[in-house]
One Martini backbone bead per residue (centre of mass of N, CA, C, O) as a GRO file, in nm:
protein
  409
    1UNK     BB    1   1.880   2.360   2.217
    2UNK     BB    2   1.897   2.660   2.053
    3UNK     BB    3   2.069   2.516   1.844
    4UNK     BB    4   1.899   2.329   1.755
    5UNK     BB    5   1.689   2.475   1.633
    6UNK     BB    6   1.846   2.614   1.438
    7UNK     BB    7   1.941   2.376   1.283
    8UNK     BB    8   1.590   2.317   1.218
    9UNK     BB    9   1.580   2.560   1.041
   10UNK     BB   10   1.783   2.497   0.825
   11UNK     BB   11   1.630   2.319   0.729
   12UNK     BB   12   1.344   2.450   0.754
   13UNK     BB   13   1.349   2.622   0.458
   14UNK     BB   14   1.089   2.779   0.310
   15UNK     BB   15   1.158   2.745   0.051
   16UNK     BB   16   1.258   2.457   0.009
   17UNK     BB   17   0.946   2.366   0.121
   18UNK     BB   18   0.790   2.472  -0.106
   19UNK     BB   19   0.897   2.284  -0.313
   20UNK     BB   20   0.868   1.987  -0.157
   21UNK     BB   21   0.621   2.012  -0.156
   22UNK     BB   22   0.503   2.033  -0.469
   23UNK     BB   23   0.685   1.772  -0.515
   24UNK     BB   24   0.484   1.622  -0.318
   25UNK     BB   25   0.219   1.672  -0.495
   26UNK     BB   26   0.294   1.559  -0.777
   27UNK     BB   27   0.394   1.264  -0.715
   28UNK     BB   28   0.110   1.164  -0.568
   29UNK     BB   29  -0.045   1.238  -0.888
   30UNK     BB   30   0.190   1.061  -1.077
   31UNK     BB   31   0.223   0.780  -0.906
   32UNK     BB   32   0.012   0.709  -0.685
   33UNK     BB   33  -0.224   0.488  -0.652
   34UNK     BB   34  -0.401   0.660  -0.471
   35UNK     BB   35  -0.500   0.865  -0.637
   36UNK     BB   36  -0.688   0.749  -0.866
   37UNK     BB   37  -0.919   0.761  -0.671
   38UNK     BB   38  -1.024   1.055  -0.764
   39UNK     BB   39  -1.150   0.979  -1.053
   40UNK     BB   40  -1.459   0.884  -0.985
   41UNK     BB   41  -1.410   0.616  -1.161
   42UNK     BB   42  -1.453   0.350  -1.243
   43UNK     BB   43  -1.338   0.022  -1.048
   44UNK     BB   44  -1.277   0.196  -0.808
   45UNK     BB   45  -1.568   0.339  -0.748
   46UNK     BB   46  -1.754   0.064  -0.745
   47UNK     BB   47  -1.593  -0.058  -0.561
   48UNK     BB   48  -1.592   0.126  -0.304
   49UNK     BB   49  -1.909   0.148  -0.264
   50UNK     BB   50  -1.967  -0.123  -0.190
   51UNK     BB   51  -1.815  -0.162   0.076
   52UNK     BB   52  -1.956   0.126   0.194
   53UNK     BB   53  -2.205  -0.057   0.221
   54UNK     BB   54  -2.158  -0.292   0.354
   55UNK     BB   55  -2.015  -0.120   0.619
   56UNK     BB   56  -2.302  -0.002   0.697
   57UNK     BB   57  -2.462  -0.275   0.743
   58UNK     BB   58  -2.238  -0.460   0.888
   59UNK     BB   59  -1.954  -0.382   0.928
   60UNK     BB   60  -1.611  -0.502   0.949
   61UNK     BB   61  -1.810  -0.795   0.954
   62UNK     BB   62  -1.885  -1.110   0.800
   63UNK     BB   63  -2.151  -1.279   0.914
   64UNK     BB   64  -2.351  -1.606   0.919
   65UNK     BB   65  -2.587  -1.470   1.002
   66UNK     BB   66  -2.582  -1.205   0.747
   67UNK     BB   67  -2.595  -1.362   0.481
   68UNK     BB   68  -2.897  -1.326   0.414
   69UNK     BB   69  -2.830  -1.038   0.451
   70UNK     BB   70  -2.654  -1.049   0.164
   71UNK     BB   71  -2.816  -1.149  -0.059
   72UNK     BB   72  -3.022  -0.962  -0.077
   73UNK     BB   73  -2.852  -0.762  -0.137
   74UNK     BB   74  -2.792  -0.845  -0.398
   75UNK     BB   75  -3.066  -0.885  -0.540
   76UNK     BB   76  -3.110  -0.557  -0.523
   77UNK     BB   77  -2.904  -0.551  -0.778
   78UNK     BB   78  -3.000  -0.734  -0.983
   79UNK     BB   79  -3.263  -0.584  -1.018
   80UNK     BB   80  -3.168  -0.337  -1.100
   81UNK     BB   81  -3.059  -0.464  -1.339
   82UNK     BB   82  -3.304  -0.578  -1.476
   83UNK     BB   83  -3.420  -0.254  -1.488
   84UNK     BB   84  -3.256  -0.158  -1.708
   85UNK     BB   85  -3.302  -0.371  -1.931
   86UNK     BB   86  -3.603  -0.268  -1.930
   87UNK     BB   87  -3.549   0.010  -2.020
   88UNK     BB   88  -3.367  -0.054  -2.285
   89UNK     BB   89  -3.512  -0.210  -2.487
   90UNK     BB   90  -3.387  -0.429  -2.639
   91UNK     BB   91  -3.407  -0.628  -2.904
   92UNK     BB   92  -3.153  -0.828  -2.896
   93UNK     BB   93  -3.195  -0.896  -2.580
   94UNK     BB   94  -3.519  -0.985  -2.664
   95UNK     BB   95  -3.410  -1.228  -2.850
   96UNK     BB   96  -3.277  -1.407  -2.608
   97UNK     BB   97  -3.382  -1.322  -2.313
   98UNK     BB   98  -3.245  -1.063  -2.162
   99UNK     BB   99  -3.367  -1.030  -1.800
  100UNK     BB  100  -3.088  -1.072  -1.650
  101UNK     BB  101  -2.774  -1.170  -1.454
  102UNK     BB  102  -2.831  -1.480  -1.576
  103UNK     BB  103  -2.874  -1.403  -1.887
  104UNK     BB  104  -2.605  -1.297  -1.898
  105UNK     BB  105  -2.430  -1.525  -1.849
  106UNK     BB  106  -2.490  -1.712  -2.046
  107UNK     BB  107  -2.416  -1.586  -2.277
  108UNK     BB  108  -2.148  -1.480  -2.217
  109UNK     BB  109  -2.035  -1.800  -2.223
  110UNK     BB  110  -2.157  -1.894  -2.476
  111UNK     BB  111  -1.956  -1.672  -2.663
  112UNK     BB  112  -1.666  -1.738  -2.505
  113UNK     BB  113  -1.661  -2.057  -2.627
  114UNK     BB  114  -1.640  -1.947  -2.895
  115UNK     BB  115  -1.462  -1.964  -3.142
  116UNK     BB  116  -1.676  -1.872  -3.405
  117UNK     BB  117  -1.864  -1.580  -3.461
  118UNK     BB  118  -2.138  -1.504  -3.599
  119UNK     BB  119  -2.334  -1.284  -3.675
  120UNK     BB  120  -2.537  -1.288  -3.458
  121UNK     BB  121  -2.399  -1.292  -3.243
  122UNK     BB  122  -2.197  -1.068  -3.276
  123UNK     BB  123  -2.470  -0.874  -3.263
  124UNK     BB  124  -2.466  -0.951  -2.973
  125UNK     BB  125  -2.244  -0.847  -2.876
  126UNK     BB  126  -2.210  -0.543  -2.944
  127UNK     BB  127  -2.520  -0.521  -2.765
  128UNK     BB  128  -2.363  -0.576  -2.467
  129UNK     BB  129  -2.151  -0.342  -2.481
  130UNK     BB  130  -2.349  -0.144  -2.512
  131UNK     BB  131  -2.566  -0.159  -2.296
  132UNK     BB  132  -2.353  -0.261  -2.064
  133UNK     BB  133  -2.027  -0.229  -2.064
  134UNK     BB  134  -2.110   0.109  -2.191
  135UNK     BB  135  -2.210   0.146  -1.929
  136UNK     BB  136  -2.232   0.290  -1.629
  137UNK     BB  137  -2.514   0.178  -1.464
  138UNK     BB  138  -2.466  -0.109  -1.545
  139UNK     BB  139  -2.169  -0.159  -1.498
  140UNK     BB  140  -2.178  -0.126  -1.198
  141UNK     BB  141  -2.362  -0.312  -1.111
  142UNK     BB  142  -2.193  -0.564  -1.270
  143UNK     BB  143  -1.934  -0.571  -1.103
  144UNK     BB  144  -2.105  -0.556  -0.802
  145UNK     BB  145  -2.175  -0.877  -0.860
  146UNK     BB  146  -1.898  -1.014  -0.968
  147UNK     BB  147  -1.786  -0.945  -0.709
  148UNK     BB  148  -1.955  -1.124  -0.486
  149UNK     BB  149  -1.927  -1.372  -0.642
  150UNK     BB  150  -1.642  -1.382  -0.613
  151UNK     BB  151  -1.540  -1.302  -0.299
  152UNK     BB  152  -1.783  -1.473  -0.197
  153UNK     BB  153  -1.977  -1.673  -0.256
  154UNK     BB  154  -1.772  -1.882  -0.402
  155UNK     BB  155  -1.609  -1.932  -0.158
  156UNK     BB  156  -1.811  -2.049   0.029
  157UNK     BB  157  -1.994  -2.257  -0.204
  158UNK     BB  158  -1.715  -2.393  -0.326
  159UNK     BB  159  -1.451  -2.356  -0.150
  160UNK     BB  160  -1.505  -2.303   0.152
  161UNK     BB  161  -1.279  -2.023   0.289
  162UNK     BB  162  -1.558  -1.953   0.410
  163UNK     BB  163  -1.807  -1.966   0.600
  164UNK     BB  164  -1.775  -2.262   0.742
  165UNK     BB  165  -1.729  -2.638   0.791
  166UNK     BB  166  -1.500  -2.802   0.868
  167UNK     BB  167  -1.634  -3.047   0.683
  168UNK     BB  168  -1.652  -2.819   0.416
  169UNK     BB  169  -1.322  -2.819   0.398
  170UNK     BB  170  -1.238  -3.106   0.397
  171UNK     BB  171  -1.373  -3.168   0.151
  172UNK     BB  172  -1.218  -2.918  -0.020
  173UNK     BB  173  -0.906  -3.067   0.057
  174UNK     BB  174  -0.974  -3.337  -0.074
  175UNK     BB  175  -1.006  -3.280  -0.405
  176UNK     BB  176  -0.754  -3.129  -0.443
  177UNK     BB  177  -0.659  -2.913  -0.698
  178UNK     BB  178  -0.935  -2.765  -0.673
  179UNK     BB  179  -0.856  -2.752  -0.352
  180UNK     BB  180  -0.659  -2.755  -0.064
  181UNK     BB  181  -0.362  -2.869  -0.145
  182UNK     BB  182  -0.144  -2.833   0.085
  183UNK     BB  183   0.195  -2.899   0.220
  184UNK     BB  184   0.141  -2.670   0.430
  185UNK     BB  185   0.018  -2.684   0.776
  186UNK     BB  186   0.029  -2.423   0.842
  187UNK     BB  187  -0.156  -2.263   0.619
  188UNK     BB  188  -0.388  -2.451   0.643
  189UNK     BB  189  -0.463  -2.403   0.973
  190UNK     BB  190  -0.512  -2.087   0.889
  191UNK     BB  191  -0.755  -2.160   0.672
  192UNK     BB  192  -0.927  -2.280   0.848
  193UNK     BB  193  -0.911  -2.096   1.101
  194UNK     BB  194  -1.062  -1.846   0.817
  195UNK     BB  195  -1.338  -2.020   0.754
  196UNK     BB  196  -1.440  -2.098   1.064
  197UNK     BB  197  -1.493  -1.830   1.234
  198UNK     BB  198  -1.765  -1.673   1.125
  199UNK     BB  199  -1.615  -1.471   0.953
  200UNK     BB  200  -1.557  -1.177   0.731
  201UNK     BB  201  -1.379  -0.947   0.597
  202UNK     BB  202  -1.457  -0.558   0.457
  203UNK     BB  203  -1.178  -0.527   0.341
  204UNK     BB  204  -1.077  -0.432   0.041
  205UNK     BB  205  -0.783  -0.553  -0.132
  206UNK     BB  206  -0.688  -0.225  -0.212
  207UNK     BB  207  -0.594  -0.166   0.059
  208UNK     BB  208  -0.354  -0.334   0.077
  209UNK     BB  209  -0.229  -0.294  -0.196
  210UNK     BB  210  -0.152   0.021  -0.193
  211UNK     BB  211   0.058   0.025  -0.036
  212UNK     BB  212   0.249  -0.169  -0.134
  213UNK     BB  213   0.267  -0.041  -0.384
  214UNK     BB  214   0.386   0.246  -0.297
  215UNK     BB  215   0.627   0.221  -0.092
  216UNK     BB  216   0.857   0.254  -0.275
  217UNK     BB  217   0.777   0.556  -0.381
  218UNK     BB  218   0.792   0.650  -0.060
  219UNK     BB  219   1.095   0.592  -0.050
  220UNK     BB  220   1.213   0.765  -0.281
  221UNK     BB  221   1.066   1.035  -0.141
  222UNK     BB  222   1.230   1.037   0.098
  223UNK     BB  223   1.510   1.026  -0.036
  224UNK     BB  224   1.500   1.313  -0.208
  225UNK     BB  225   1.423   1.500   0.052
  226UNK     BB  226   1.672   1.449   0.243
  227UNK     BB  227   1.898   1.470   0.107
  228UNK     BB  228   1.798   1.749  -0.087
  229UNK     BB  229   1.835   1.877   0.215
  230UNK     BB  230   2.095   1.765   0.392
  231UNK     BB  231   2.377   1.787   0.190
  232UNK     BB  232   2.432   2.077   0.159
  233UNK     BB  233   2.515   2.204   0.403
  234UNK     BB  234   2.798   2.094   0.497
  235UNK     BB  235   2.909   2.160   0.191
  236UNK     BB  236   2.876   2.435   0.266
  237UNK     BB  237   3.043   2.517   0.472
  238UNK     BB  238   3.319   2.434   0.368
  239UNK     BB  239   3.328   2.632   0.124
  240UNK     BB  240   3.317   2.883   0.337
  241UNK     BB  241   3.515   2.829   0.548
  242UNK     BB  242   3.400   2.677   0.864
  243UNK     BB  243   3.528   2.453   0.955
  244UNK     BB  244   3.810   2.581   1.128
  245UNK     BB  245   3.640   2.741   1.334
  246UNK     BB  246   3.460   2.453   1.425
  247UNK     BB  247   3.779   2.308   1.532
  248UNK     BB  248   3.896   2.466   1.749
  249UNK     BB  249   3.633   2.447   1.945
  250UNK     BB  250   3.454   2.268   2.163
  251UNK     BB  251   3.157   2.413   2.065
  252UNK     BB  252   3.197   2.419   1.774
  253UNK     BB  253   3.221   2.054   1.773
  254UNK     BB  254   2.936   2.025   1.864
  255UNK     BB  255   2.767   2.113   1.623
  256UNK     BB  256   2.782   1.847   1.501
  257UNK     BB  257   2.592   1.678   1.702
  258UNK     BB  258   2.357   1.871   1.640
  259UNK     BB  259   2.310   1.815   1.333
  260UNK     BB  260   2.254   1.521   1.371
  261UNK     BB  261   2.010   1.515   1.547
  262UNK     BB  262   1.861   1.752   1.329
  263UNK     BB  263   1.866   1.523   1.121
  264UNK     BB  264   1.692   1.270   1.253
  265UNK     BB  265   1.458   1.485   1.316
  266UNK     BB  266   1.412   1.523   0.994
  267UNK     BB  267   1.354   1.247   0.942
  268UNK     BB  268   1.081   1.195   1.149
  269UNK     BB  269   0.913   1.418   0.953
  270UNK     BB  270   0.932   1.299   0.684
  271UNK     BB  271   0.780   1.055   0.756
  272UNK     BB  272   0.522   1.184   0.901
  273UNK     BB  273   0.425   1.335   0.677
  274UNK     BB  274   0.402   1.084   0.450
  275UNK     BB  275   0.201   0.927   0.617
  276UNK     BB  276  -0.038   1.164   0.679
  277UNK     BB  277  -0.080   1.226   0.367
  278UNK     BB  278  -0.183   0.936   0.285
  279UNK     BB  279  -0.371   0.891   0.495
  280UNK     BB  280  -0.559   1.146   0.346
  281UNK     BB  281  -0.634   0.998   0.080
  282UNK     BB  282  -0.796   0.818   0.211
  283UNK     BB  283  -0.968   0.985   0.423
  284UNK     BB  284  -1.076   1.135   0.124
  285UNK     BB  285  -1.238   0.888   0.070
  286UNK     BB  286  -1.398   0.706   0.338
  287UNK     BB  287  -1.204   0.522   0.476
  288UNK     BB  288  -1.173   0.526   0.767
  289UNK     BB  289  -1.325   0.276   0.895
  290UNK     BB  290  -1.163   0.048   0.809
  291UNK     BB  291  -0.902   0.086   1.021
  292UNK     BB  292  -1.088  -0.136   1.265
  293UNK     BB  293  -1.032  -0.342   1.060
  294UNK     BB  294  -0.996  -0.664   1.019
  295UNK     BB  295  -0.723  -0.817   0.765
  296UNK     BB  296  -0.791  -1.119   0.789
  297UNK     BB  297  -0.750  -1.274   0.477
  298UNK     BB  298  -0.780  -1.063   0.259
  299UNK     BB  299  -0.477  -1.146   0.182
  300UNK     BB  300  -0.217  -1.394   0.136
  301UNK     BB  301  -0.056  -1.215   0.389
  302UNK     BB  302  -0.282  -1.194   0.594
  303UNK     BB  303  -0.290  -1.506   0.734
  304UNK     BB  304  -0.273  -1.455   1.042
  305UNK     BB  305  -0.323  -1.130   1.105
  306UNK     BB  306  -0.419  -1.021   1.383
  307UNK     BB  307  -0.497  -0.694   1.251
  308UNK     BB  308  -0.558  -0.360   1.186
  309UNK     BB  309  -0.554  -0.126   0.919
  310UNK     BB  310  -0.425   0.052   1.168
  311UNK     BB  311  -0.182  -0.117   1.187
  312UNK     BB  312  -0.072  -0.169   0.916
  313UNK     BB  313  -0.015   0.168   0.829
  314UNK     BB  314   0.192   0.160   1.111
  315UNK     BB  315   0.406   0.028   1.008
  316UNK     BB  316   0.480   0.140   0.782
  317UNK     BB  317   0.527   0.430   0.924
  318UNK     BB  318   0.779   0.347   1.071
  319UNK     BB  319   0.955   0.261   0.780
  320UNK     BB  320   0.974   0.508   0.701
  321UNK     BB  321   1.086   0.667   0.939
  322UNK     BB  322   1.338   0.512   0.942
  323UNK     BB  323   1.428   0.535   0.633
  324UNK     BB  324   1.465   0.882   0.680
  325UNK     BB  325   1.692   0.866   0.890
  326UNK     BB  326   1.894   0.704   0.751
  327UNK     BB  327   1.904   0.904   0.507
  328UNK     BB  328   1.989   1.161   0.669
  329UNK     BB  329   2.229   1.053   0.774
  330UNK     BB  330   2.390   0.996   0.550
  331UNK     BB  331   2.376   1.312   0.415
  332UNK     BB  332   2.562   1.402   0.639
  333UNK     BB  333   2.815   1.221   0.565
  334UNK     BB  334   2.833   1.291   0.315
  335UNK     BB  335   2.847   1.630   0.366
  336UNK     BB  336   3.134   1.583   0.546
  337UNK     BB  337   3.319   1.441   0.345
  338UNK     BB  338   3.274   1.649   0.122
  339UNK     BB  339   3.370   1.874  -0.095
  340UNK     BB  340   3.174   1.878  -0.323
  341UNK     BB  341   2.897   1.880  -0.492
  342UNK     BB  342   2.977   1.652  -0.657
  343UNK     BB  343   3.097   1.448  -0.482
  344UNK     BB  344   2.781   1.449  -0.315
  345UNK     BB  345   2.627   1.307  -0.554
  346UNK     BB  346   2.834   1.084  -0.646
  347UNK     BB  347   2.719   0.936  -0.402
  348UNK     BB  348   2.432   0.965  -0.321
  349UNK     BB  349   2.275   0.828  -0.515
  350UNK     BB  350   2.401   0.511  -0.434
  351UNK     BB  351   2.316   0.531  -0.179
  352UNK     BB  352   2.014   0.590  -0.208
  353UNK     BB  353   1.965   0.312  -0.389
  354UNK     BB  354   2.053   0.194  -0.247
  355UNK     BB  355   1.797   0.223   0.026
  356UNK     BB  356   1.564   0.125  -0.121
  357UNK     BB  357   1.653  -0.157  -0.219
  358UNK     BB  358   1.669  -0.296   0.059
  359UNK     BB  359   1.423  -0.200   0.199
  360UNK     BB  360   1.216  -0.355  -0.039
  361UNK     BB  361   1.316  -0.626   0.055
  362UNK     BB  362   1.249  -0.636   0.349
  363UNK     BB  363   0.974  -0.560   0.330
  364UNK     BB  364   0.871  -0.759   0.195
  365UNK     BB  365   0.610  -0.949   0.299
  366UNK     BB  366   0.589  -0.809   0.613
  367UNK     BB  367   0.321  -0.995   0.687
  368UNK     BB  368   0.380  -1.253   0.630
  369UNK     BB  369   0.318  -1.588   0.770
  370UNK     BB  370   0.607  -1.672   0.735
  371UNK     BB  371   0.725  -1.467   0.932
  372UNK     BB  372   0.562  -1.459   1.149
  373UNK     BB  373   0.683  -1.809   1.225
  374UNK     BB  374   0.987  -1.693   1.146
  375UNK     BB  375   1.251  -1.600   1.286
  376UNK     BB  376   1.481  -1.546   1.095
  377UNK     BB  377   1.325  -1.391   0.883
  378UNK     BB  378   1.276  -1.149   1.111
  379UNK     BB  379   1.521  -1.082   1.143
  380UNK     BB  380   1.621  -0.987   0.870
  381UNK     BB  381   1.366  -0.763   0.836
  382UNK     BB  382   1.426  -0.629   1.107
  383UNK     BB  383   1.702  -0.613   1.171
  384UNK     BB  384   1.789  -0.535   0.856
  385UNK     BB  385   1.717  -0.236   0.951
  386UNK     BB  386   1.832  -0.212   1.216
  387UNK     BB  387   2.132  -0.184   1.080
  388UNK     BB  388   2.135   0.004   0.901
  389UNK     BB  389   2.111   0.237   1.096
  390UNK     BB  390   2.345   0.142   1.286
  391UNK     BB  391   2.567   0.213   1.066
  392UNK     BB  392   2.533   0.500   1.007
  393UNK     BB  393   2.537   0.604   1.326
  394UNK     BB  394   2.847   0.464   1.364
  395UNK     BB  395   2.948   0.671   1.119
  396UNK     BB  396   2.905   0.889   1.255
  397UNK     BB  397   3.019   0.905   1.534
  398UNK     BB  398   3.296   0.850   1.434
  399UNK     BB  399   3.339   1.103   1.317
  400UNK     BB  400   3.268   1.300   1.583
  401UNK     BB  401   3.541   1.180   1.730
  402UNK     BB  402   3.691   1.373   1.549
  403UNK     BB  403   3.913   1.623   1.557
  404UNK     BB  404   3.924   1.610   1.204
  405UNK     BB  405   3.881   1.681   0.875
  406UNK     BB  406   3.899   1.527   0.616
  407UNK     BB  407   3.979   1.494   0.265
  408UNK     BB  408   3.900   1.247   0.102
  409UNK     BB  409   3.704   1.337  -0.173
   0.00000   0.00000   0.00000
């Protein structure tokens, strides 16, 4: 235990923890969509802010008993809003008599419709755009109207996916092309019965889909923090010339199993680290609470899918720490096999580029409907995460049970 101590303690080098935290915080904020959160501004902020007026008058699912009181919250933003028209007292909007959020659309559709624009109507649009959608005030409040009926309202009144009848369902699937005309029955019966189940997750799409969107990127920082604390490791002592010394005794071949153990508890760190980063990126904007929300049809890939968003987020982090012990058993291997810095780069890269590349294949629709219901494609994706551990700690064991170190490379 000692030994594997000093062993995590080298692994775990201050300098180079410092160096690799700073730059694990500049890659979080300048590739991971979850960063973008922090800007405060934008459709992002107008987007989660409704949400979490929802979350705290609804809880995390809006039932049918409380649609009425779901219009009339909708109601008292459309008045907010046409309450800012009436304050900006727009000459150009009061000649056309826009003066709710039901006259912003009857005109702006019938302007979208328009080959080509007027100058009259043309002083109407740039009017529009001044006045509404380059406002921040007023496109707040337009925002999160648009979002309320398209996502709640429209699905429930006309496609009928939510909060319906299975009657009114079965009318909108008989439409055809219109309705849900699907050739999937297993789909179908998913879609039936999360229209009808009379409650809808106010989980916002934007949580399910950042995740998704960030993975790959997760996966590629797992594997630059592994490889470039790992790899260099076993290729210091070749160089220093302490292998011959490490091989001579039953004690001293010893260290190399602990080496390997002290590897792969480094890569269950490097997962758990990034995943609780992660998690900290939602938790610091006010997200915690979606956590116990059900995630059942937020997204297309989420259909039938009953756990909660903190269930959602914990299959990633488990997907992340296996793929960081893979990352760091490869660059064990490959730094015990390496001759030199260079010859252990140049394996380690291509090396490092398919673990990722075959990760994100295999991660790809990881909650999706059809995994779920599908035996071998189930063993496919998960199977085929755990054949590459098992495969790589078999080439560590095989190498550890060699008498000594080859140079192969």
């Amino acid at each position: 235990m000692r030994l594997l101590f000093k062993e995590l303690k080298k692994l775990f080098n201050l300098r180079l923890s410092i160096i690799l935290s700073v730059f694990t915080a500049l890659y979080f904020c300048l590739i991971l969509s979850a960063s973008f959160l922090y800007l405060g501004t934008g459709q992002n902020d107008y987007y989660l802010s409704l949400h979490k007026e929802l979350l705290s008058e609804f809880g995390g699912e809006l039932s049918l008993d409380e649609w009425d009181a779901f219009l009339a919250k909708r109601e008292e933003i459309a008045a907010e809003f046409a309450d800012k028209l009436e304050e900006a007292d727009s000459e150009i909007l009061n000649k056309y008599d826009i003066k709710s959020y039901e006259d912003y659309l009857c005109e702006q559709d019938r302007l979208l419709s328009e080959q080509q624009l007027s100058e009259a109507d043309a002083e109407l649009y740039r009017e529009i755009s001044r006045m509404i959608e380059q406002n921040e005030s007023t496109y707040k409040l337009l925002f999160q109207l648009q979002l309320m009926d398209h996502d709640y309202i429209l699905k429930k009144e006309e496609y009928h996916s939510i909060l319906s009848s299975e009657n009114e369902f079965e009318a909108a699937f008989a439409e055809g092309p219109g309705g849900f005309a699907y050739e999937n029955e297993a789909v179908l019966a998913r879609e039936k019965e999360l229209a009808t189940r009379g409650s809808v997750s106010l989980v916002p799409y934007a949580l399910i889909s950042l995740p998704d969107n960030d993975f790959g990127h997760m996966l590629a920082l797992a594997a630059i923090i592994s490889f470039a604390t790992v790899l260099p490791r076993p290729i210091n002592e070749r160089l220093r010339k302490m292998r011959p010394i490490q091989l001579v005794t039953k004690t001293g071949r010893w260290i190399f199993a602990v080496q390997a153990r002290a590897c792969a508890l480094f890569g269950i760190a490097v997962g758990v680290f990034l995943s609780l980063a992660y998690g900290a990126l939602l938790i610091g904007q006010g997200l915690f609470a979606f956590f116990a929300c059900d995630i059942n049809g937020v997204s297309w890939h989420t259909f039938g899918v009953d756990i909660s968003y903190g269930c959602y987020m914990l299959i990633h982090a488990g997907v992340l720490i296996l793929f960081s012990v893979c990352c760091s058993l490869a660059a064990y291997f490959i730094g015990r096999l390496a001759g030199s810095y260079i010859a252990g780069i140049g394996i380690a890269l291509p090396v490092a580029a398919a673990l990722v590349y075959g990760f994100i294949k295999l991660t790809g629709d990881l909650l999706s409907a059809y995994t779920l219901t599908s035996l071998s494609d189930s063993l496919t994706k998960y199977g085929g995460m755990l054949a590459i551990l098992a495969a790589i700690a078999l080439a560590v064991l095989i190498m550890l049970k060699r008498d000594k170190v080859r140079d192969i490379l």
